[in-house]
C-alpha positions in Angstrom: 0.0 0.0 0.0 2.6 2.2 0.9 4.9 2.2 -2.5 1.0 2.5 -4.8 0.3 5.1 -2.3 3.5 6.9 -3.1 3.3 6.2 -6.7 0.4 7.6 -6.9 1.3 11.3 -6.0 2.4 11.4 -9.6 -1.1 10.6 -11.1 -2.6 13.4 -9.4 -2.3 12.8 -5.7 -5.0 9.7 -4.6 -5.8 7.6 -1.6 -6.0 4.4 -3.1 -5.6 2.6 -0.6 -9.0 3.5 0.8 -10.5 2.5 -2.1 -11.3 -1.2 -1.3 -12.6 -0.3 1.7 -15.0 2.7 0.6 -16.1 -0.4 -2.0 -17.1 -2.6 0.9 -19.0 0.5 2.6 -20.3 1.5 -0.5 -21.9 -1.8 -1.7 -22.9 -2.3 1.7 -24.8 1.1 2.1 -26.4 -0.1 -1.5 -27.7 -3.7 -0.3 -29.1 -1.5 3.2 -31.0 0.4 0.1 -32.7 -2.7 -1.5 -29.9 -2.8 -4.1 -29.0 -6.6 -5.1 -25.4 -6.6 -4.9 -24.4 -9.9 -5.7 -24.4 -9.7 -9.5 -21.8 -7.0 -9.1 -19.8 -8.9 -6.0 -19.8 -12.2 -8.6 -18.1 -9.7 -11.2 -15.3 -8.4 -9.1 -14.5 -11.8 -8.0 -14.4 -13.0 -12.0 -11.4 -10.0 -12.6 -9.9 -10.6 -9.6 -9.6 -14.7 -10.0 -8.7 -13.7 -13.8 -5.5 -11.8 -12.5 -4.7 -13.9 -9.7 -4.5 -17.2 -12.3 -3.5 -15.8 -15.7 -1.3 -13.2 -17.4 -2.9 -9.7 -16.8 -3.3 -9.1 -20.9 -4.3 -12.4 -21.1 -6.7 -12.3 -18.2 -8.9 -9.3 -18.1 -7.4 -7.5 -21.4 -5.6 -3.8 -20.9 -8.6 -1.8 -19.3 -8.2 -4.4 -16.0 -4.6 -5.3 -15.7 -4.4 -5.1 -12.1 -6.0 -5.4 -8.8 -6.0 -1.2 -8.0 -7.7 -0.7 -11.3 -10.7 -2.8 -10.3 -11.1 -1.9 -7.5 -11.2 1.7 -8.2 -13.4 1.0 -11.3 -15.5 -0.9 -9.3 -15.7 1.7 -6.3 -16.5 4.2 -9.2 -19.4 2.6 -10.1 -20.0 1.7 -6.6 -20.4 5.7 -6.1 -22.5 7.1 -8.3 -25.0 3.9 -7.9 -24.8 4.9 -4.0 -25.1 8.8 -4.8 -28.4 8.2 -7.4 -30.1 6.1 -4.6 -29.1 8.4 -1.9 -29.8 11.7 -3.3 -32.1 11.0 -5.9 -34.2 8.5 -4.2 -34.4 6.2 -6.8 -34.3 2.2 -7.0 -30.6 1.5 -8.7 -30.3 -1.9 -10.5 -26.6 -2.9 -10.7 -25.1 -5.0 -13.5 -23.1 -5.4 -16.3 -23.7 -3.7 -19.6 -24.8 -1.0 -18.3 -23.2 -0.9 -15.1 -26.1 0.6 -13.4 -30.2 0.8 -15.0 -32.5 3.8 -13.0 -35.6 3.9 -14.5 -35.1 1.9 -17.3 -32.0 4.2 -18.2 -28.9 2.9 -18.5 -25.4 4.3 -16.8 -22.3 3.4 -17.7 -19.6 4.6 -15.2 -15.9 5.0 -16.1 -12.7 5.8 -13.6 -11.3 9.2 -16.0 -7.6 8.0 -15.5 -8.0 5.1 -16.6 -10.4 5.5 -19.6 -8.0 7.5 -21.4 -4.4 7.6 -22.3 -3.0 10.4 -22.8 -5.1 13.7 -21.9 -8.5 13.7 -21.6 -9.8 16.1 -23.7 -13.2 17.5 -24.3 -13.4 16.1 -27.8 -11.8 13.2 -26.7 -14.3 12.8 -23.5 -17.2 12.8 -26.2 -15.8 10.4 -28.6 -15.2 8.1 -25.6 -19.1 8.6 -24.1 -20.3 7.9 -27.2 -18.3 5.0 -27.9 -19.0 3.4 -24.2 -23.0 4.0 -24.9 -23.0 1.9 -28.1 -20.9 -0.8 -26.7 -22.4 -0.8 -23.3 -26.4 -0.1 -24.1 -26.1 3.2 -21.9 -27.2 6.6 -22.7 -25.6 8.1 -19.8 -21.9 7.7 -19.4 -20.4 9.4 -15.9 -16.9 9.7 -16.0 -15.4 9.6 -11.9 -12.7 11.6 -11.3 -12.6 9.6 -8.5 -9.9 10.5 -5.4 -8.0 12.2 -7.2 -7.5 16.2 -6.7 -6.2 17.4 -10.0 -9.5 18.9 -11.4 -9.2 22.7 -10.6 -12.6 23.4 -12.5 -15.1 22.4 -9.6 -16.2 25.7 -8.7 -18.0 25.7 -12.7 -19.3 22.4 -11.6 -23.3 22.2 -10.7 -24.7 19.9 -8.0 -24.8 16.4 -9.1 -28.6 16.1 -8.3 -29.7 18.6 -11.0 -27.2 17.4 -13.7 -28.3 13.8 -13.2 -32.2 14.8 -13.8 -31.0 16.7 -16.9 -29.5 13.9 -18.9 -32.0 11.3 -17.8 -35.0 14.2 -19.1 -32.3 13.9 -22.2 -32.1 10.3 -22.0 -35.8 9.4 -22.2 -37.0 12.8 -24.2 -34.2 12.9 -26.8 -32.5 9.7 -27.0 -29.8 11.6 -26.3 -26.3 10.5 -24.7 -25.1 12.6 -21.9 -21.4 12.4 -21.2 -21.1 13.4 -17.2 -17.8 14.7 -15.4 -18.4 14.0 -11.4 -16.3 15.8 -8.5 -16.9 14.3 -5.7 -13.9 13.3 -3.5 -13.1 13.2 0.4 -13.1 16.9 1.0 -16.3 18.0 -1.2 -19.0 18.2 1.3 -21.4 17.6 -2.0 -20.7 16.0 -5.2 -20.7 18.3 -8.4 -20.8 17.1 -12.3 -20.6 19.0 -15.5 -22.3 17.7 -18.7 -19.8 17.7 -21.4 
């Protein structure tokens, strides 16, 4: 923990050795909200075995080539499923492709670092969403900037609550994809997006 915790001052300055355990809390907090948990708790376990057995390329393919990557991935996803049923009051269905369904809407969530290599531009960001929607049946795709401090725009951010109802109004009125940028880390008393 210490030498990833280290290593990972230079991606932007993370606790990511938290992470597993604000998983646990997370999909526990979910399962206390009538959330079925154990499709997503049979998924980790199917990465993790992959990685622990196999070559990581081999295993899980370059998105999942180690242990940190799902757990953040999964505590990503783990997050905004706990923030929709918290703040929003809604009944979140965890899965697969998407990652989470809210009124028969699908969200697909993605950890920013590792979606990307290279920088993350806005052009970039939209290509990506709309690539992720047709592959994973979503029309909202939330990219988590997770722990990491490094996003110096969150004052221009909105409250997550009021971005969220905007691209599902988009979502079922439009047919339209919504690509979402969420702030929400230790410090932020309230998480904040911006629709891309």
């Amino acid at each position: 923990m210490t030498g990833y915790y280290l290593s990972s001052l230079g991606a932007g300055f993370n606790f990511a050795p938290m992470i597993p355990m604000q998983l646990a809390s997370r999909l526990y907090a979910l399962s206390q909200g009538d959330a079925d948990v154990h499709e997503k708790l049979s998924e980790l376990t199917k990465h993790l075995r992959g990685i622990v057995r196999r070559n990581h390329e081999m295993a899980l393919g370059a998105s999942y080539n180690s242990p940190w990557r799902i757990f953040g991935a999964f505590n990503s996803e783990a997050k905004v499923g706990r923030l929709l049923q918290e703040r929003l009051r809604r009944e979140v269905v965890l899965g697969i492709r998407p990652d989470i369904t809210m009124d028969d809407v699908g969200i697909e969530v993605k950890n920013i670092l590792w979606s990307f290599r290279g920088e993350p531009t806005l052009e970039r960001v939209h290509l990506r969403a709309q690539q992720i929607s047709r592959e994973q049946n979503a029309q909202i795709v939330v990219f988590d900037l997770g722990q990491y401090f490094n996003f110096f725009g969150h004052d221009a951010t909105e409250p997550f609550t009021r971005v969220m109802k905007h691209a599902m109004w988009r979502a079922r009125r439009k047919k339209e994809v919504s690509a979402i940028l969420l702030s929400h880390s230790p410090f932020e008393r309230t998480p904040r997006a911006l629709m891309l």
